[in-house]
C-alpha positions in Angstrom: 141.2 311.6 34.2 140.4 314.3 31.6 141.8 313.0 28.0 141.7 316.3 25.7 144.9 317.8 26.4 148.5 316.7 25.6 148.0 314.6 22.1 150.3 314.4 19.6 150.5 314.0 15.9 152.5 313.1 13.0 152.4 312.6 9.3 151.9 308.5 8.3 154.6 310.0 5.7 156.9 311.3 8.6 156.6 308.2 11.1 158.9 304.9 10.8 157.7 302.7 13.6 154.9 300.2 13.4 151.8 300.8 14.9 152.8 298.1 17.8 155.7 300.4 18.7 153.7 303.9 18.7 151.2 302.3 20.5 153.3 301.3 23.7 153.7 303.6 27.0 157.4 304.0 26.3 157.4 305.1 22.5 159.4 308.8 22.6 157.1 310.8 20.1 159.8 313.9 20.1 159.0 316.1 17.6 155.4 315.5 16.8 152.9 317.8 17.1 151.2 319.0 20.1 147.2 318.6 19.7 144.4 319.1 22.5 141.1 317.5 21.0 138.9 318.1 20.1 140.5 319.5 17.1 141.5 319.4 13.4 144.8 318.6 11.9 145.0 322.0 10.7 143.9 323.3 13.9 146.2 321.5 15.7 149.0 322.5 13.4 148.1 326.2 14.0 147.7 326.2 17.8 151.7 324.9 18.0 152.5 327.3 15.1 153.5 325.1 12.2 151.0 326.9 10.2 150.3 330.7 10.4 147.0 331.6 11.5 144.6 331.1 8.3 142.3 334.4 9.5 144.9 336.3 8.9 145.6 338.5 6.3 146.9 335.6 3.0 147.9 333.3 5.6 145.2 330.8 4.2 146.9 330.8 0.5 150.4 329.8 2.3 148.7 326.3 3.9 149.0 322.9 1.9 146.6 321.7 -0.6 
């Protein structure tokens, strides 16, 4: 079983269930973020396009913090 392809993430700020809920096989993570580790946050949230791509052109002055 490989285990670096379909993770997802979330923002602690975006999530409302408790870790005992997310953690279950039946939790419905719908609208998180698609992420194949290994991988940054802000890797991950380029590859599935939530960011634009930082290499490119001002892209990287657009990107939080």
């Amino acid at each position: 079983m490989y285990l670096h392809k379909n993770w997802q993430i979330q923002s602690s700020c975006e999530v409302q269930a408790a870790g005992e809920q997310i953690s279950s096989a039946a939790f419905d993570a719908k609208g998180w973020h698609r992420a194949d580790v290994p991988a940054t946050v802000v890797g991950a949230l380029v590859t599935d396009k939530t960011y634009p791509d930082p290499n490119y052109g001002t892209n990287l002055k657009s990107l939080p913090g």
